[in-house]
C-alpha positions in Angstrom: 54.7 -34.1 294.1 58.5 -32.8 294.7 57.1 -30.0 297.5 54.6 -33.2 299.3 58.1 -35.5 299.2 60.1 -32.3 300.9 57.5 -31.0 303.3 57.5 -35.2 304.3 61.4 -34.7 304.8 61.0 -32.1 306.8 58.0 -32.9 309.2 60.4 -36.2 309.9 63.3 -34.3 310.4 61.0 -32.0 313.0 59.7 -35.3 314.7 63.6 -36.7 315.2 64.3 -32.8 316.2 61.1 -33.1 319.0 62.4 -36.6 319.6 66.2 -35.5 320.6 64.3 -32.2 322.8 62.4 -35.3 324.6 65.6 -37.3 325.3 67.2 -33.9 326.9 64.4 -33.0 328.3 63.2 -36.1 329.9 66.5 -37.2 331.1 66.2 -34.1 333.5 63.8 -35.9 335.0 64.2 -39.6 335.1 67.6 -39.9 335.6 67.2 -38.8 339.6 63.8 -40.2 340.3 65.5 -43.4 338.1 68.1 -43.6 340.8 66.0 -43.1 343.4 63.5 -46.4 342.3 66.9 -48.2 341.2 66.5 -48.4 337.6 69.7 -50.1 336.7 69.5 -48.8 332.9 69.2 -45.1 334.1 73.1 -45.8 335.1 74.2 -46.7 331.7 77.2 -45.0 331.1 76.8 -44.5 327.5 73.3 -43.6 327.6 74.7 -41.3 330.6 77.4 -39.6 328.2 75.1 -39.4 325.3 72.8 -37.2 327.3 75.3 -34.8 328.7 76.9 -34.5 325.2 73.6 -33.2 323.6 73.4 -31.0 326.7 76.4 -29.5 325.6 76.3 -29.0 322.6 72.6 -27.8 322.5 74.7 -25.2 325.2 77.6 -24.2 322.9 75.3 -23.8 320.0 73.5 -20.9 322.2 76.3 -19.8 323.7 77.8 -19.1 320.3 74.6 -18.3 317.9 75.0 -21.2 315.7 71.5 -22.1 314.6 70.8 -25.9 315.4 71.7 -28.2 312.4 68.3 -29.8 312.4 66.3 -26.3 312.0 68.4 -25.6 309.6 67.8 -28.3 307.6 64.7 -28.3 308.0 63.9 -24.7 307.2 66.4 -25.6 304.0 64.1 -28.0 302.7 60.6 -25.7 303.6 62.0 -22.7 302.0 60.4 -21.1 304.5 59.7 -21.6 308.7 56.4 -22.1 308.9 54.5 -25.2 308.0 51.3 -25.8 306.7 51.6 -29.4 308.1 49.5 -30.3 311.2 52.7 -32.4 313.1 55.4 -30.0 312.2 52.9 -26.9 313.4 52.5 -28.5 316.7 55.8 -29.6 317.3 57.0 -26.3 316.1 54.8 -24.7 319.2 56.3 -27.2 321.4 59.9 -27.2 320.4 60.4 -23.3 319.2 59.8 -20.1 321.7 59.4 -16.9 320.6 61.7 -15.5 323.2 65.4 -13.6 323.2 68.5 -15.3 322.9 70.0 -14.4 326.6 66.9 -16.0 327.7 67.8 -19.1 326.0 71.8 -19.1 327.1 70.9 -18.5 330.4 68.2 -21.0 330.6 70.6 -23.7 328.4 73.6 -22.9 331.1 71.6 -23.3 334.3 70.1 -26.8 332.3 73.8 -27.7 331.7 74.9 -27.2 335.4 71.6 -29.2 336.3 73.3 -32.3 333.6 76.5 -32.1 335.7 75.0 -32.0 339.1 73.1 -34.6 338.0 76.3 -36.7 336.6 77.9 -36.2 340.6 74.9 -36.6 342.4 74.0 -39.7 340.6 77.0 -40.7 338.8 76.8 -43.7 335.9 78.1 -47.2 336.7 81.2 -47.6 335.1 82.1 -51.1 334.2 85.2 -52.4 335.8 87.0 -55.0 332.8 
């Protein structure tokens, strides 16, 4: 009963990891083609700041070889990496790539330039009080 409640914890804790990969990931996306169609909420500052501040931190950790928080929770409570679960196998294909670091910091760098070219070229409204 103990290892079904664990490997629960952990396949949640891998769906809010994939969840957090889709708000990076997405934002890469909809944030220009959001300003182009004149969404107004694509231009929320906070939302705006939230995404770059993943971005950089997901950068950092690279940059540095800190293992992400979440994996390592997550592998904490599997006591291994690999799941038997069906979610946490697929999102584990979609989310993990068995490639080699310097492809990842220089993939996670030319991201993060992306984020700020994206924060000039279509900047957030800031509220005027």
């Amino acid at each position: 009963m103990k290892k079904k409640v664990t490997t629960l914890i952990a396949d949640i804790l891998l769906i809010f990891h994939f969840a957090i990969v889709l708000f990076i990931t997405s934002g890469f996306f909809l944030i220009p083609i959001g300003y182009k169609l004149s969404w107004v909420w694509i231009k929320n500052l906070k939302l705006r700041i939230c995404h770059c501040g993943m971005m950089i931190f997901v950068t950092l950790e690279t940059l540095f070889g800190i293992t992400c928080p979440l994996t390592l929770m997550e592998n904490s409570l599997r006591g291994i990496n690999d799941s038997s679960s069906f979610i946490s196998y697929w999102i584990n294909q979609i989310i993990y790539w068995n490639f080699p670091s310097q492809f990842f910091i220089i993939l996670y760098c030319v991201v993060m330039a992306w984020t700020f070219l994206l924060w000039k070229l279509f900047p957030p409204m800031i509220k005027k009080e």
